[in-house]
SELUM-87753 format. One record per atom (N, C-alpha, C, CB): x, y, z; atom name; residue in three letters. Coordinates in steps of 0.02 Angstrom, whole numbers, plus 32768, in hexadecimal, padded with zeros to 4 digits. Each point is the difference from the previous one (the first is absolute). Last residue first. Glycine has a CB too. Layout:
BEGIN
[site [X, Y, Z], "CA", "ALA"]
...
***
This chain:
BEGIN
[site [7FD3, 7A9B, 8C52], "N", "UNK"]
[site [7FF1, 7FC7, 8015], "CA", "UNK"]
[site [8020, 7FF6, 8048], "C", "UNK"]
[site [7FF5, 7FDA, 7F85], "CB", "UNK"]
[site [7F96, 80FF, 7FF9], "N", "UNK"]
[site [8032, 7FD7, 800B], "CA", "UNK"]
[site [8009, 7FAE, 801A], "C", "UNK"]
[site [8011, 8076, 8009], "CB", "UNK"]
[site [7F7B, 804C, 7F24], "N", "UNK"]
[site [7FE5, 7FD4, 804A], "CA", "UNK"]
[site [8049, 7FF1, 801A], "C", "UNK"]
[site [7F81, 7FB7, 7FD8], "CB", "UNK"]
[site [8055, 8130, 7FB5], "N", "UNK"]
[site [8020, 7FA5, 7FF9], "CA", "UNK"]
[site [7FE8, 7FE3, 802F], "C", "UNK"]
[site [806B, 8009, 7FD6], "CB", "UNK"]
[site [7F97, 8100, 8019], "N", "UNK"]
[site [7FC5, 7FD3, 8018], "CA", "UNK"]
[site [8005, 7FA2, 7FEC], "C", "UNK"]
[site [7FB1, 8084, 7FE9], "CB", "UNK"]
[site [80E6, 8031, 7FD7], "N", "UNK"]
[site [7FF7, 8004, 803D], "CA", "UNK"]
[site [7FC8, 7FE6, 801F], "C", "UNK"]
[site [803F, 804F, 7FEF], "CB", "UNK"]
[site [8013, 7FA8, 7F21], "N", "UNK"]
[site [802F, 7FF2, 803B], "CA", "UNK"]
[site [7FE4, 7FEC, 8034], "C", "UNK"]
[site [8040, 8048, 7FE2], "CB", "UNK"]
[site [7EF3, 7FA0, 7F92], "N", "UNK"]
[site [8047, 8053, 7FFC], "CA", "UNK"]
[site [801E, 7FD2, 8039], "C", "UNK"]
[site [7FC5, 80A5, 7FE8], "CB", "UNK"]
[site [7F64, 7EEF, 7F7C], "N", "UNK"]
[site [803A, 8006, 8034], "CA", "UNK"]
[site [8030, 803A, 7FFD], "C", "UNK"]
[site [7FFA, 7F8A, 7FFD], "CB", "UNK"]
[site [7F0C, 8081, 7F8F], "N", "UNK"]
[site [8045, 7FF1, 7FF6], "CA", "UNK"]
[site [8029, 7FF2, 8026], "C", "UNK"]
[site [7FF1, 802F, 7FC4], "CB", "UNK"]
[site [7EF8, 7FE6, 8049], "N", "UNK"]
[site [8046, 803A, 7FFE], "CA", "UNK"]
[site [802D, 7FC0, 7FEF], "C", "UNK"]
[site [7FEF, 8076, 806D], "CB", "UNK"]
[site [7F38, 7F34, 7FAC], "N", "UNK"]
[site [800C, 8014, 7FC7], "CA", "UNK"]
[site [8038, 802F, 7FFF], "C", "UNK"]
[site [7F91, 7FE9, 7FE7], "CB", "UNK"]
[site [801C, 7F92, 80CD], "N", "UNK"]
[site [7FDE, 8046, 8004], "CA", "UNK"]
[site [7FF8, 8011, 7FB1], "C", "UNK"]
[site [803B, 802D, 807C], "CB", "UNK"]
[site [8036, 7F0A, 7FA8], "N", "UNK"]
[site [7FCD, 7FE8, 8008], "CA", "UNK"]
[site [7FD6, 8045, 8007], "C", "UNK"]
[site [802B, 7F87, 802F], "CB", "UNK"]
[site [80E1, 809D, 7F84], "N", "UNK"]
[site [7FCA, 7FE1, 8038], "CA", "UNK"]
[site [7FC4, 7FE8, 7FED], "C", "UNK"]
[site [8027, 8047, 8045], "CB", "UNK"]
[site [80B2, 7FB6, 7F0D], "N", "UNK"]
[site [7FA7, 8026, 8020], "CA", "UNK"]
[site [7FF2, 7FE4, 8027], "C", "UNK"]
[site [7FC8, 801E, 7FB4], "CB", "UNK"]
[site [80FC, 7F7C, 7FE9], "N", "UNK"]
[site [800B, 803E, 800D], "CA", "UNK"]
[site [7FC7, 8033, 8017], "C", "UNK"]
[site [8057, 7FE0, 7FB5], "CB", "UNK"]
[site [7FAC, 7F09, 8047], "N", "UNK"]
[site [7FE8, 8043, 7FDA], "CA", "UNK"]
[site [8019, 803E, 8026], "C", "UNK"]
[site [7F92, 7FC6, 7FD4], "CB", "UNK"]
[site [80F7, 7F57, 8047], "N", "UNK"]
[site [7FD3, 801C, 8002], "CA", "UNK"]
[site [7FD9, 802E, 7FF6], "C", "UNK"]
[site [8026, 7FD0, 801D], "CB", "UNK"]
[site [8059, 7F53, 7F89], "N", "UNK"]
[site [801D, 8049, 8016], "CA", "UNK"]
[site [7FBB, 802C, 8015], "C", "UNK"]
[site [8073, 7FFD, 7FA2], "CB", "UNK"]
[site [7F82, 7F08, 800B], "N", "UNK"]
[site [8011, 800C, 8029], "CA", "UNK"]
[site [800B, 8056, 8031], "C", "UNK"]
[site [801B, 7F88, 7FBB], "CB", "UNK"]
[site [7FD3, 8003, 7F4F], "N", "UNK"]
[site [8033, 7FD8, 8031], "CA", "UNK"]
[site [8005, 8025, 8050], "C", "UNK"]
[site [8050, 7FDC, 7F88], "CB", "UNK"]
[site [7F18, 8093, 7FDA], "N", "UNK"]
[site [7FEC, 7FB6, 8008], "CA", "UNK"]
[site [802C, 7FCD, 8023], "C", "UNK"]
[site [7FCB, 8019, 7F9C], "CB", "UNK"]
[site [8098, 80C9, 8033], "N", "UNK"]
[site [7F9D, 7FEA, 8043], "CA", "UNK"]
[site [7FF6, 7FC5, 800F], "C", "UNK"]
[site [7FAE, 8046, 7FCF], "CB", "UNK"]
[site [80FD, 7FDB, 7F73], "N", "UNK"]
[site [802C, 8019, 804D], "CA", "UNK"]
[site [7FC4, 7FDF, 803B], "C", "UNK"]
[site [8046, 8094, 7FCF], "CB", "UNK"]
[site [7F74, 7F8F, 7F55], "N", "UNK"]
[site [800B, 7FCC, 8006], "CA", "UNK"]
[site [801A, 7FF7, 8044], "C", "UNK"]
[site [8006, 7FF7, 7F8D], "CB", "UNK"]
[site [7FA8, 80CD, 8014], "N", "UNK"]
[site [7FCF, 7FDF, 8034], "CA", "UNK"]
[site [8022, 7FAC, 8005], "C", "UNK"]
[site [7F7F, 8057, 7FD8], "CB", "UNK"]
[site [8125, 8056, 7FED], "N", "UNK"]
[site [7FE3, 8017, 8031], "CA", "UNK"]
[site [7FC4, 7FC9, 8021], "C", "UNK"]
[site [8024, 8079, 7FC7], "CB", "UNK"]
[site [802B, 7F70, 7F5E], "N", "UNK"]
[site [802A, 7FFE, 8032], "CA", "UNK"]
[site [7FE9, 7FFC, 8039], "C", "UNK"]
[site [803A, 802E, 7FC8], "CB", "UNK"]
[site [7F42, 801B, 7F93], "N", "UNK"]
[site [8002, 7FD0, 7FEF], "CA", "UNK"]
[site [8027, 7FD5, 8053], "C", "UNK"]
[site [7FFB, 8031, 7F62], "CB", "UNK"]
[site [8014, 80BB, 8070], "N", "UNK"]
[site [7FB5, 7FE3, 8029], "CA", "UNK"]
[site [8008, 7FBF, 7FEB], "C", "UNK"]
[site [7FA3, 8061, 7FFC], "CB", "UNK"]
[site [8102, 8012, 7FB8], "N", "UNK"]
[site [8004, 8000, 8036], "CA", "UNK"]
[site [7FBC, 7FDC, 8012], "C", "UNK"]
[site [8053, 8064, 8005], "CB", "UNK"]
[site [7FB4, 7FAD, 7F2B], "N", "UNK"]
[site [8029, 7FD5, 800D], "CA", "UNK"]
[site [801E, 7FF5, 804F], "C", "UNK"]
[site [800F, 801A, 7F85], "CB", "UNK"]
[site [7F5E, 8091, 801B], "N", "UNK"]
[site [7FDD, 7FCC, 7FF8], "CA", "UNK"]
[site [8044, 7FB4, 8018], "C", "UNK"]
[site [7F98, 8053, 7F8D], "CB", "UNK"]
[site [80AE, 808A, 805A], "N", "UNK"]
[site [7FD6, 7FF3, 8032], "CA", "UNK"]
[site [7FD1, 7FBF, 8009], "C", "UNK"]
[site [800B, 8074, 7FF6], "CB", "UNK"]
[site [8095, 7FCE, 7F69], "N", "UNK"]
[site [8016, 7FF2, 8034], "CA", "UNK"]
[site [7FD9, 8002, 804D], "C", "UNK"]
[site [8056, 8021, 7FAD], "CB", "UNK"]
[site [7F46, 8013, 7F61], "N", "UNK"]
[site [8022, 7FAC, 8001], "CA", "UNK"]
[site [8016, 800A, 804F], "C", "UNK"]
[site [803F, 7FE0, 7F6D], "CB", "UNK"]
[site [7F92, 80E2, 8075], "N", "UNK"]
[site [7FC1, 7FE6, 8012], "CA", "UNK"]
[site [8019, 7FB5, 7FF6], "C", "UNK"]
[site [7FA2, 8067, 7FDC], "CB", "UNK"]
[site [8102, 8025, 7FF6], "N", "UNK"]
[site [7FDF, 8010, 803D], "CA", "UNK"]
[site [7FCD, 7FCF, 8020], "C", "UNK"]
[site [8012, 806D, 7FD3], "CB", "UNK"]
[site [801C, 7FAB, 7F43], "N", "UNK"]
[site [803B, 7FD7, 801B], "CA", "UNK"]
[site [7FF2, 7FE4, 8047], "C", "UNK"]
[site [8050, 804A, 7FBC], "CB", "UNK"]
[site [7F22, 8050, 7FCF], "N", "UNK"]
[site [800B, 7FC7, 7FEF], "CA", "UNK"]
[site [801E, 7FD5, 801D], "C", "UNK"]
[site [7FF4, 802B, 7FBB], "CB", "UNK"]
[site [801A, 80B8, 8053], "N", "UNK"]
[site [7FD5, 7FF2, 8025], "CA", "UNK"]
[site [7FF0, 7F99, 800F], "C", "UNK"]
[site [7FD4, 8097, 7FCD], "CB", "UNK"]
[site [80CE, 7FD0, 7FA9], "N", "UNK"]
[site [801A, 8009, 803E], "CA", "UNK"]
[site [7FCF, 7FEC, 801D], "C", "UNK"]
[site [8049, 8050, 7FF7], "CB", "UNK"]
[site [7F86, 7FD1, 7F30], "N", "UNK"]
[site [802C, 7FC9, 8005], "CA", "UNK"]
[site [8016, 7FFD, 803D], "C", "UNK"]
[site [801F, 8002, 7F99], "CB", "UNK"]
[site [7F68, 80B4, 8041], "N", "UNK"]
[site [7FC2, 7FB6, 8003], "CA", "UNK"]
[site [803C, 7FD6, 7FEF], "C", "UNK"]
[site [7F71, 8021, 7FC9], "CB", "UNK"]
[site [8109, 80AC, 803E], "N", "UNK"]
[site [7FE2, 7FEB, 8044], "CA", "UNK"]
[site [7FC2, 7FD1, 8003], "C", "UNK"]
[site [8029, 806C, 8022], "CB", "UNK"]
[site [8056, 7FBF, 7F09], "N", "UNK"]
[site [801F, 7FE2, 8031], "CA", "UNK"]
[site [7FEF, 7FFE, 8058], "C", "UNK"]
[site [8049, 801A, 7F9B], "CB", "UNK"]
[site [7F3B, 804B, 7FB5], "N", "UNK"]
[site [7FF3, 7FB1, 7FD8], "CA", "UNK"]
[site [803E, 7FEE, 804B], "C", "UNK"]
[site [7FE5, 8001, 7F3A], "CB", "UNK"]
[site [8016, 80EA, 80D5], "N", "UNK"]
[site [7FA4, 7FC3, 7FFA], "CA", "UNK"]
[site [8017, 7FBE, 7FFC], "C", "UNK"]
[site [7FAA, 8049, 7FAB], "CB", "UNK"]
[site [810C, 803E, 8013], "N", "UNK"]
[site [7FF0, 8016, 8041], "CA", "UNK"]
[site [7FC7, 7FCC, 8013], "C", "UNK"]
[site [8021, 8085, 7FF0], "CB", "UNK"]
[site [7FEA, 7FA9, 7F31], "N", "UNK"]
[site [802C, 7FCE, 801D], "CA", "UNK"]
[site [7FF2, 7FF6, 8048], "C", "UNK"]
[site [8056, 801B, 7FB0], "CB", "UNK"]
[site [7F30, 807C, 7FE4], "N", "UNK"]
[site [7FFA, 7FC1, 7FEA], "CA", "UNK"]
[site [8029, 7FD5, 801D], "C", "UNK"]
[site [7FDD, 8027, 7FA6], "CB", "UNK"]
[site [805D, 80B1, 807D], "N", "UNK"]
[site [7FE0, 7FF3, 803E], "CA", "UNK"]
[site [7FD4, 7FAD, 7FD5], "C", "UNK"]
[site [7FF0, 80AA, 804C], "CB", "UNK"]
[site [8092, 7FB4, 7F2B], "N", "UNK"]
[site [802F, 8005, 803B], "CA", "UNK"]
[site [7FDA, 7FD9, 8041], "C", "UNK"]
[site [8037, 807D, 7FD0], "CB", "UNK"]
[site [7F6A, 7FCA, 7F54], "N", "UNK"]
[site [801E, 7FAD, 7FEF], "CA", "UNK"]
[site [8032, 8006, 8048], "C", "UNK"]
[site [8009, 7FEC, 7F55], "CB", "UNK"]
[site [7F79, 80E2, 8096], "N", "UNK"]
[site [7FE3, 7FC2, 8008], "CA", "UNK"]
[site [800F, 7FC3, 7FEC], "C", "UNK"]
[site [7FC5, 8040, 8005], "CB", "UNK"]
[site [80C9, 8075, 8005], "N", "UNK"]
[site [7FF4, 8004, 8032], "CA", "UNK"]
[site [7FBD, 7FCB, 801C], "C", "UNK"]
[site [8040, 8078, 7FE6], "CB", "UNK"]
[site [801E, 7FB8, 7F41], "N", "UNK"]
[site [803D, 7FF6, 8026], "CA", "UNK"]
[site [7FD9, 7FE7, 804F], "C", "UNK"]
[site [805D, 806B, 7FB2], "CB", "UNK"]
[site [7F29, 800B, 7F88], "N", "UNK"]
[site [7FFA, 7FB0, 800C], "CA", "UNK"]
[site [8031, 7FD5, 8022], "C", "UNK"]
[site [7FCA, 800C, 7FA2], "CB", "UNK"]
[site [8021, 80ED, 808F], "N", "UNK"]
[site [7FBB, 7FCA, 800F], "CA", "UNK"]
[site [8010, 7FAE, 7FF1], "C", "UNK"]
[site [7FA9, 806A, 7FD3], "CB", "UNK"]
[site [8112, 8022, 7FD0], "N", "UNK"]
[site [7FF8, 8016, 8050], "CA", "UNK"]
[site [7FC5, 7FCE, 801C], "C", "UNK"]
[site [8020, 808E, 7FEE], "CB", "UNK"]
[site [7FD0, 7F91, 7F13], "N", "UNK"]
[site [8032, 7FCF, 802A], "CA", "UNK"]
[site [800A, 7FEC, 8047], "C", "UNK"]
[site [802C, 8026, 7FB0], "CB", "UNK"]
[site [7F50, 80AB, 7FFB], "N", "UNK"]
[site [7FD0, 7FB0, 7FE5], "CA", "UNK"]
[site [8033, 7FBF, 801E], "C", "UNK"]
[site [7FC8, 8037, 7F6F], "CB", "UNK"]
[site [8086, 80A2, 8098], "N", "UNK"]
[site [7FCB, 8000, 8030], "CA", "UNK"]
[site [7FDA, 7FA6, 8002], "C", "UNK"]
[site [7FEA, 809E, 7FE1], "CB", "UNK"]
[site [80B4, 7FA7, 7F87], "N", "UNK"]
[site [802B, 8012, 8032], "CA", "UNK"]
[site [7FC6, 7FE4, 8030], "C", "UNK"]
[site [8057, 8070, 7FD4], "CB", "UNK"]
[site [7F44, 7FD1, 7F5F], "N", "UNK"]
[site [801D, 7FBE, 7FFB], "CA", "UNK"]
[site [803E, 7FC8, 8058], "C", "UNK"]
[site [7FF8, 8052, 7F5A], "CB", "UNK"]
[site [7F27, 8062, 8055], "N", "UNK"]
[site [804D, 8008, 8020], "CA", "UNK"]
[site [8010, 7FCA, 8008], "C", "UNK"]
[site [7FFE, 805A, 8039], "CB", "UNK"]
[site [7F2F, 7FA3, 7F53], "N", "UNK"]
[site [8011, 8059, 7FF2], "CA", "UNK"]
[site [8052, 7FF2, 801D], "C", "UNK"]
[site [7F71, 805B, 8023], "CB", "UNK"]
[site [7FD0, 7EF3, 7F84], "N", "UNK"]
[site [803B, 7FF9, 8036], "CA", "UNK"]
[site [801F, 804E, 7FE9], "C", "UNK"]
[site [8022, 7F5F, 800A], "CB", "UNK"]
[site [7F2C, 803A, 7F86], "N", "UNK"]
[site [7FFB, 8018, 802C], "CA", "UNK"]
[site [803D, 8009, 8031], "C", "UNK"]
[site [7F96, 7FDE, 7FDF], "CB", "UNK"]
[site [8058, 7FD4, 7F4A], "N", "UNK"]
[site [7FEF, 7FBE, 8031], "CA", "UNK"]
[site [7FE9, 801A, 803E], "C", "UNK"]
[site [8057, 7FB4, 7FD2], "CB", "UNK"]
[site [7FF8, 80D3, 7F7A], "N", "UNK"]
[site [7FCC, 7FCD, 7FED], "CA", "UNK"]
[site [7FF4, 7FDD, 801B], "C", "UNK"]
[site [800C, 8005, 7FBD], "CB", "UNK"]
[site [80AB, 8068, 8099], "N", "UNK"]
[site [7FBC, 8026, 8006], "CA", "UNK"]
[site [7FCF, 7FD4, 7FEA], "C", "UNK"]
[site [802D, 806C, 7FEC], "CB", "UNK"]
[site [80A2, 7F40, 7FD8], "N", "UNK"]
[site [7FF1, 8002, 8047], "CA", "UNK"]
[site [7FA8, 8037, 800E], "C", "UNK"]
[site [80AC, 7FF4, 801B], "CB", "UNK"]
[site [7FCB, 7FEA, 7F21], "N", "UNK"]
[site [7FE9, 7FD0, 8014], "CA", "UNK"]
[site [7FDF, 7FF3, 8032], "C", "UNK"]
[site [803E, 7FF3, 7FCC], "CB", "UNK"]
[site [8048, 80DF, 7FF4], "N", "UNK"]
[site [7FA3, 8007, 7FF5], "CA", "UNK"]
[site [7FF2, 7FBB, 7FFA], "C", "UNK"]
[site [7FEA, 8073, 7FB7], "CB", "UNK"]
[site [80E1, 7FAC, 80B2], "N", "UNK"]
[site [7FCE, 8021, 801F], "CA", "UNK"]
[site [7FCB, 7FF9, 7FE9], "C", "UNK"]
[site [803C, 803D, 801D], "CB", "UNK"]
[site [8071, 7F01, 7FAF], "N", "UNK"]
[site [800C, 803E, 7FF6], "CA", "UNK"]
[site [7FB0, 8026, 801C], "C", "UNK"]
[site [806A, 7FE4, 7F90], "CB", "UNK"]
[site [7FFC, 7F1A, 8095], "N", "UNK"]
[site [7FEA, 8024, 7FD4], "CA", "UNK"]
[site [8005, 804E, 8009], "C", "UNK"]
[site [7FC0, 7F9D, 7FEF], "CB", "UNK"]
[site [80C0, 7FC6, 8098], "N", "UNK"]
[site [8013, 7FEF, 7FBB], "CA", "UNK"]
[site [7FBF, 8024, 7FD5], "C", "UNK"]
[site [8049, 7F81, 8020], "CB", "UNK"]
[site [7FB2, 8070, 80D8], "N", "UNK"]
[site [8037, 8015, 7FD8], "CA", "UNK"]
[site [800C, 801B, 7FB8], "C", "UNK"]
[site [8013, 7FBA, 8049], "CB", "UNK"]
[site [7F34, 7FD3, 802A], "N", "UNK"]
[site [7FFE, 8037, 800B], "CA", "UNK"]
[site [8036, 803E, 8006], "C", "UNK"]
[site [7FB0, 7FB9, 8022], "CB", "UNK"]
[site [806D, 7F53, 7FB0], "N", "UNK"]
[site [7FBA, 801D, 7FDC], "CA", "UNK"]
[site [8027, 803F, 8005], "C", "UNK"]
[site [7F80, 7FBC, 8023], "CB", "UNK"]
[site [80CD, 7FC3, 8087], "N", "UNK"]
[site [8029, 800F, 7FBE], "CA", "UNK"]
[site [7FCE, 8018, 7FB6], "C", "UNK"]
[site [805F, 7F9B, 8039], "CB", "UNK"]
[site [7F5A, 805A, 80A9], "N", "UNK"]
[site [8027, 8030, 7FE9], "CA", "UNK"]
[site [801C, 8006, 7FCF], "C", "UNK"]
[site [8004, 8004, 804C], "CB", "UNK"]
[site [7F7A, 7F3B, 7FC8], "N", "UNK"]
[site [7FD7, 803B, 8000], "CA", "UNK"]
[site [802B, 803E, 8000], "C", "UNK"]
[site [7FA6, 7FC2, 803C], "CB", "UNK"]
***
């Protein structure tokens, strides 16, 4: 597309509507930039989400052998300071 918007001359460009060519690049610079940008944070999110799913996998196997739910029976979370002791 830049390279287009190179290679023809102003009154091509108008016929197409395009008045600033400088202006017109800049934009399409800046939306194939953040295109990217995008496509590599749903590849991150992606990934993310595989590695989560792979923790939980883990995680409920760990249970089943045994380990105990990190949630009280209230539904809060264990903290340090409330551990049961033995």
């Amino acid at each position: 597309m830049i390279h287009f918007l190179n290679t023809h001359n102003k009154e091509q460009l108008a016929a197409l509507n395009i008045n600033n060519r400088t202006y017109t690049i800049l934009n399409l610079k800046r939306v194939l930039t953040l295109r990217r940008f995008v496509q590599t944070l749903e590849r991150k999110c992606q990934e993310m989400q595989a590695e989560i799913n792979d923790f939980k996998m883990r995680f409920a196997a760990l249970q089943s052998r045994g380990l105990p739910s990190p949630v009280t029976s209230s539904g809060n979370c264990y903290h340090m300071s409330n551990m049961p002791t033995e």
